[in-house]
C-alpha positions as CSV (number, residue, x, y, z in Angstrom):
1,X,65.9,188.5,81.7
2,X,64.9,185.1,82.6
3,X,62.2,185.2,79.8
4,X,64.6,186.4,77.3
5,X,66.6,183.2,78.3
6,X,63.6,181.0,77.6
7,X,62.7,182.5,74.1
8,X,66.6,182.1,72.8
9,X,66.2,178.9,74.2
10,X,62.9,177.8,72.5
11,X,64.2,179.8,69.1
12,X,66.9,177.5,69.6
13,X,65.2,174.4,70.0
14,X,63.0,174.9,67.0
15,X,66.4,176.1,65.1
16,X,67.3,172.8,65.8
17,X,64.2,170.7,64.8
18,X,64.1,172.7,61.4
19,X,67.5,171.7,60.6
20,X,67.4,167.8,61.2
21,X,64.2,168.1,59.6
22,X,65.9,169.7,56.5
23,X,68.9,167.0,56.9
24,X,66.5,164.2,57.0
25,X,64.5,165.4,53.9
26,X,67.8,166.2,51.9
27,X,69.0,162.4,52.7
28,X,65.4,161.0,51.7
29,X,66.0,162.6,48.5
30,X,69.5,161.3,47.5
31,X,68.9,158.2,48.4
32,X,65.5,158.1,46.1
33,X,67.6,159.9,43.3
34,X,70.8,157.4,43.9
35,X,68.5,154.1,43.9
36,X,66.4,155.5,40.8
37,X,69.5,155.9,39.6
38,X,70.7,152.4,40.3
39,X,67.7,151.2,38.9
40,X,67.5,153.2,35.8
41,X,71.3,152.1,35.0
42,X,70.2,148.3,35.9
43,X,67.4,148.5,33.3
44,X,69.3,150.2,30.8
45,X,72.5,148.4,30.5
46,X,70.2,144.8,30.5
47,X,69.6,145.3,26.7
48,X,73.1,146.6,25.9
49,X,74.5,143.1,28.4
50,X,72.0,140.5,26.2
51,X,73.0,141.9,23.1
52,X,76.7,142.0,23.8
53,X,76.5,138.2,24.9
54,X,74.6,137.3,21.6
55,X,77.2,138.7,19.3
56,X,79.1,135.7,21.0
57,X,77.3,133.1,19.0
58,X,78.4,135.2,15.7
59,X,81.9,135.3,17.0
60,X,82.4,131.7,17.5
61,X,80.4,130.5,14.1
62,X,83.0,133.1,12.5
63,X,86.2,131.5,13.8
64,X,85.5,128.0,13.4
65,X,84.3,128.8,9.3
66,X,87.7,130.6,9.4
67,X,89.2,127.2,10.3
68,X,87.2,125.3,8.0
69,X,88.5,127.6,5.2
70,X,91.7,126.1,6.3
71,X,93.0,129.4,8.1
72,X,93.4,127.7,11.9
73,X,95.6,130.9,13.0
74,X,92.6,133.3,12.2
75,X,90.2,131.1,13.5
76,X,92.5,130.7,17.1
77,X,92.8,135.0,17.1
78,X,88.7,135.4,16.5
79,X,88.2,132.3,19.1
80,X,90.2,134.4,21.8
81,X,87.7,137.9,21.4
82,X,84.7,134.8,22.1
83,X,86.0,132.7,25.4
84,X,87.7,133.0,28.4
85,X,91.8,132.2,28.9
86,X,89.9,129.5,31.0
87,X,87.5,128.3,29.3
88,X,86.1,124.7,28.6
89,X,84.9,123.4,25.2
90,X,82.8,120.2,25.1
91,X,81.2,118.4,22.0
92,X,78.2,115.3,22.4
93,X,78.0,113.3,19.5
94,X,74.6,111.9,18.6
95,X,75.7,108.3,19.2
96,X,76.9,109.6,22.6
97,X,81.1,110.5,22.3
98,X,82.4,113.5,24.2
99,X,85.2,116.0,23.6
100,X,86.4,118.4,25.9
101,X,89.6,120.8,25.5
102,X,90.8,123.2,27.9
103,X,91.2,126.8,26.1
104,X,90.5,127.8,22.7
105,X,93.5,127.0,21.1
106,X,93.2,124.2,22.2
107,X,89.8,123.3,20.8
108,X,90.8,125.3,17.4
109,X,93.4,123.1,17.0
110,X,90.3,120.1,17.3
111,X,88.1,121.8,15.1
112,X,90.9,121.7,12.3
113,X,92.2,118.3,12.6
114,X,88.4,117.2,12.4
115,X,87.7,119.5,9.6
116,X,90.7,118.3,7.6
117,X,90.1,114.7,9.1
118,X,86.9,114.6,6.9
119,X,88.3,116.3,4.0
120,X,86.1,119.4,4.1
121,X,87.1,122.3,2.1
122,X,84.4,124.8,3.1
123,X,82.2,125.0,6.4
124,X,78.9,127.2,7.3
125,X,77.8,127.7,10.8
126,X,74.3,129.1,10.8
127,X,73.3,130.3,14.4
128,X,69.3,130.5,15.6
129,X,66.5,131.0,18.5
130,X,68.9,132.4,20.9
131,X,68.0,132.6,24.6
132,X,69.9,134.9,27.3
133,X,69.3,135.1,30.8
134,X,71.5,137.6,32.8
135,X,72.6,138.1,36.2
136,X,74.3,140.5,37.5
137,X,78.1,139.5,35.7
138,X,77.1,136.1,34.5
139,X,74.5,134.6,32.2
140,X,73.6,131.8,30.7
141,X,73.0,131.0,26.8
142,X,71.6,129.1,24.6
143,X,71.5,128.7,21.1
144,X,70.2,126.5,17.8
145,X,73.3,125.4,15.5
146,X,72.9,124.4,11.9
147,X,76.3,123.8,10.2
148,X,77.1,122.7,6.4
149,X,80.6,121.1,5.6
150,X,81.3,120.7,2.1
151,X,83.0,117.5,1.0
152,X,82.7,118.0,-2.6
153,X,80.1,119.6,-5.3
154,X,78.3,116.7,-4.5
155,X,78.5,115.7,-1.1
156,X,77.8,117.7,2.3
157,X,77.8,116.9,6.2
158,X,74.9,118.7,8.1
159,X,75.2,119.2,11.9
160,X,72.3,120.3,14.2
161,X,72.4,120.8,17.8
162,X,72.2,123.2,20.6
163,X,74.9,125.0,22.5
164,X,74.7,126.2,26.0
165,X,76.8,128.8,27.7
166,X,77.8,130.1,30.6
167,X,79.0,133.6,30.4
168,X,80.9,136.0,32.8
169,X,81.7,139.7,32.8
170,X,85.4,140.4,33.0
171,X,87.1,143.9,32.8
172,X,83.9,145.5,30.9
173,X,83.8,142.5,28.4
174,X,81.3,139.5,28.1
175,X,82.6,136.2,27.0
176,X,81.7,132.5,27.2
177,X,83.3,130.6,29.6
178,X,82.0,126.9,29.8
179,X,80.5,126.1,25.9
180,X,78.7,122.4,25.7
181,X,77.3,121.3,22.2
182,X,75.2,119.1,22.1
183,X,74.7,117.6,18.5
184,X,71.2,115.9,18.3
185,X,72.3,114.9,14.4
186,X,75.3,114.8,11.8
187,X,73.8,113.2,8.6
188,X,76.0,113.1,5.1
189,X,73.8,114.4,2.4
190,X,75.1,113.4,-1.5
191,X,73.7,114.2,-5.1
192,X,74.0,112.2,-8.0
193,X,77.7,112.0,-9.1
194,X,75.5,112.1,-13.2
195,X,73.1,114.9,-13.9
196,X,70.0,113.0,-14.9
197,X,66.8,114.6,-15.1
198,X,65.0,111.5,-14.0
199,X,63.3,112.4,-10.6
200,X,63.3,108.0,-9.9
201,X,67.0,108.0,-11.2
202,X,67.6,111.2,-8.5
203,X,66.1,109.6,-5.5
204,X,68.1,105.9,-6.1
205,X,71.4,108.1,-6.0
206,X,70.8,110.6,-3.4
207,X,71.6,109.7,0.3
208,X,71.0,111.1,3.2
209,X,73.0,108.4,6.1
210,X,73.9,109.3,10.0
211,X,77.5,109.4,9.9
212,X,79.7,109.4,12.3
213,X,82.9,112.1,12.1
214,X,86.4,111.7,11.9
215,X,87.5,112.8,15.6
216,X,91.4,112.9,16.0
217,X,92.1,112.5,19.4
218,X,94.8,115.2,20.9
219,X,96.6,114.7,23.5
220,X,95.8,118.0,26.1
């Protein structure tokens, strides 16, 4: 009898062992499929994230050639799908002026008193050597500018700079939050007001001068 005790007792014990044994292997594996997992989502939405941000850039040079078409309500509704309610919007000049606005209406509203400040009937914002870093729900963005405004048939404005972002993750959506541009030149570029086929008569008339912009000032 007493032995019998001792044998249910062992088979018991080693009941016992094999179980937490089981457990512990069964845990080992859902946490290595759960953190693969993890892991495999990380990597996988990191393309889908940098891609997102950079249609950003497109966004932004869409709304503000909306504007300088002369349609400032479109340009505000496609500025809104690019930034942040909160978001801040700072330009450098080259010969060192600032302009920050708070929201994108309220730099839209900028944008368009420049644009018609200058007389510009027609602007082109060509974007370039885009650079995304991400983490986690913010990243940071950089990108090369080159923008036309057309004065007349004869006469242009050409921008270059470099804008840098700060962008968050809000509700599934990626949009800019803090935008700086920093404008390293904005030269007026003319033709000949005569067609002349004289190559010396071309180069006395063309110009190519830093200018500087006509910046309304509004009152935030």
């Amino acid at each position: 009898m007493e032995r019998r005790r001792e044998n249910g007792v062992i088979v018991s014990k080693a009941i016992s062992f094999l179980l937490n044994r089981i457990t512990l292997i069964v845990l080992a594996v859902t946490l290595v499929l759960f953190v693969g997992g993890k892991f495999e989502v990380a990597s996988a939405s990191q393309p889908n994230a940098e891609l997102e941000i950079q249609k950003l850039t497109s966004c932004y040079a869409l709304g503000t050639d909306a504007i300088g078409r002369g349609n400032l309500q479109e340009g505000k509704n496609i500025y809104r799908d690019c930034f942040t309610q909160d978001s801040v919007l700072t330009a450098i000049f080259p010969d060192g002026a600032t302009q920050t606005n708070y929201g994108t209406d309220s730099w839209a509203d900028f944008v368009y008193s420049v644009f018609q400040g200058n007389g510009y009937t027609a602007t082109q914002h060509l974007m370039g050597t885009i650079n995304i870093s991400v983490q986690n729900n913010q990243a940071t963005m950089t990108s090369y500018l080159h923008a036309t405004h057309k004065r007349s048939e004869t006469s242009i404005d050409v921008a270059n700079g470099t804008y840098e972002d700060q962008v968050v993750n809000r509700n599934g959506r990626w949009k800019i939050r803090n935008r700086t541009l920093k404008l390293i030149d904005f030269l007026n570029l003319s033709s000949p007001t005569t067609a002349s086929s004289s190559t010396n008569a071309r180069s006395a008339n063309s110009s190519a001068t830093f200018i500087r912009p006509n910046i309304p000032r509004i009152k935030e």
